[in-house]
C-alpha positions as CSV (number, residue, x, y, z in Angstrom):
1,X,-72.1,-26.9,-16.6
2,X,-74.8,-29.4,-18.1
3,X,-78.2,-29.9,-16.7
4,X,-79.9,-33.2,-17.6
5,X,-83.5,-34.5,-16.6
6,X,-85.7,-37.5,-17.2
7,X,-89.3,-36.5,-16.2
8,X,-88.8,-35.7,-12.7
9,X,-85.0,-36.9,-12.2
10,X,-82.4,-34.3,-12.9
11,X,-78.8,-33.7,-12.1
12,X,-76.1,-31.2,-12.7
13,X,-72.6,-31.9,-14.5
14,X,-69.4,-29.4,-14.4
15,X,-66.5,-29.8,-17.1
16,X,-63.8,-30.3,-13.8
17,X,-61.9,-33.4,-13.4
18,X,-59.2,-34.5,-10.8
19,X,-58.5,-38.1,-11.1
20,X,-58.0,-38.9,-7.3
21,X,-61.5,-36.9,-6.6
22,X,-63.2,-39.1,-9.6
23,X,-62.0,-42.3,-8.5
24,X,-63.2,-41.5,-4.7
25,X,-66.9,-40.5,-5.7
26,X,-69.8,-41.7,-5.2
27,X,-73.6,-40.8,-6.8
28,X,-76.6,-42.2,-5.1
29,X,-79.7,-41.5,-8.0
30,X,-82.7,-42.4,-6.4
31,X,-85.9,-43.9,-8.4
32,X,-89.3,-45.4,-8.2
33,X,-88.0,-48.9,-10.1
34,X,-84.6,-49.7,-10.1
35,X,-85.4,-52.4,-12.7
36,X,-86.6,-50.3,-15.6
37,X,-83.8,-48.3,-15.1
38,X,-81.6,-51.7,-15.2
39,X,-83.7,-52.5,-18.2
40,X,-83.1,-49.7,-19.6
41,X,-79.5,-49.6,-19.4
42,X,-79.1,-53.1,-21.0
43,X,-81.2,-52.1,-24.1
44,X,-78.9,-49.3,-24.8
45,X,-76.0,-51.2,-24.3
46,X,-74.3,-48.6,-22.0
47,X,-72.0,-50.9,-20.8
48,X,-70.4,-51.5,-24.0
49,X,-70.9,-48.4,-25.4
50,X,-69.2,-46.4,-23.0
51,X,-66.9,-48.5,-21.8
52,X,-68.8,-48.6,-18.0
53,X,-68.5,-51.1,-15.3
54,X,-72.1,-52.2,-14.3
55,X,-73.2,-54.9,-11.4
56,X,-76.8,-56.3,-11.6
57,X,-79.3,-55.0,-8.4
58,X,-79.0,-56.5,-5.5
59,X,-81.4,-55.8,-2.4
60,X,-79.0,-54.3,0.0
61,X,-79.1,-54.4,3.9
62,X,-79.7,-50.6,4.4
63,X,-83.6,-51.4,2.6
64,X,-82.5,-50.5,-1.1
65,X,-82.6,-51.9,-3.8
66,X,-79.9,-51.0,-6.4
67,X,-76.9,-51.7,-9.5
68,X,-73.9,-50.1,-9.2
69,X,-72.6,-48.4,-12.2
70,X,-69.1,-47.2,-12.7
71,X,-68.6,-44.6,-15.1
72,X,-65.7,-43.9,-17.3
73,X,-64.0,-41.2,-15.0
74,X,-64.4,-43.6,-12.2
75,X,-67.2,-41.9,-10.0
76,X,-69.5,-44.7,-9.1
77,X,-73.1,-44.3,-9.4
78,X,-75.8,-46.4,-7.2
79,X,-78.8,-46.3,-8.8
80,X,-81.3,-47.3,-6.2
81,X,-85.1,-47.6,-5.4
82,X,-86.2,-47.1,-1.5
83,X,-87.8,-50.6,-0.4
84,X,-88.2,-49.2,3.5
C-alpha cells in the first residue's frame, strides 16, 4: 500500500491488479482548479512519459469542470473542479 498527498489531496494505492477490474474503473479527484492541474500535467509531460491517455477539460453537464486521464492499467481518472 502507497499513500501519496499534494497539500491537502491524498489517495491510497495497493500493489493488486486484475485486468478486467482496471479496465472498468473509474477515479473522480476532486480540486479547487482543474486547470493548474491540466497545466501541470502538460509541463511534466505525463502523457508521454507514462504512456497515459489524456483529454483536455471540458465543462460537463453534471456542473464540473474536468480532463479525463487514463492511466497505464486502464483505470480512468476524472480530475475535476466543482463549478455548482
Amino acid at each position: 500500500m502507497a499513500y501519496f498527498y499534494n497539500g491537502s489531496t491524498s489517495f491510497l494505492l495497493q500493489n493488486y491488479y486484475v485486468k478486467e477490474f482496471a479496465e472498468n474503473f473509474m477515479m473522480y479527484m476532486l480540486v479547487k482548479n482543474v486547470e493548474d492541474w491540466w497545466i501541470e500535467i502538460q509541463k511534466r509531460n505525463i502523457p508521454k512519459k507514462y504512456s497515459v491517455k489524456i483529454s483536455p477539460p471540458a465543462l460537463r453537464e453534471w456542473k464540473m469542470r474536468d480532463f479525463i486521464l487514463t492511466d497505464p492499467s486502464g483505470v480512468l481518472w476524472r480530475v475535476a473542479e466543482n463549478r455548482a
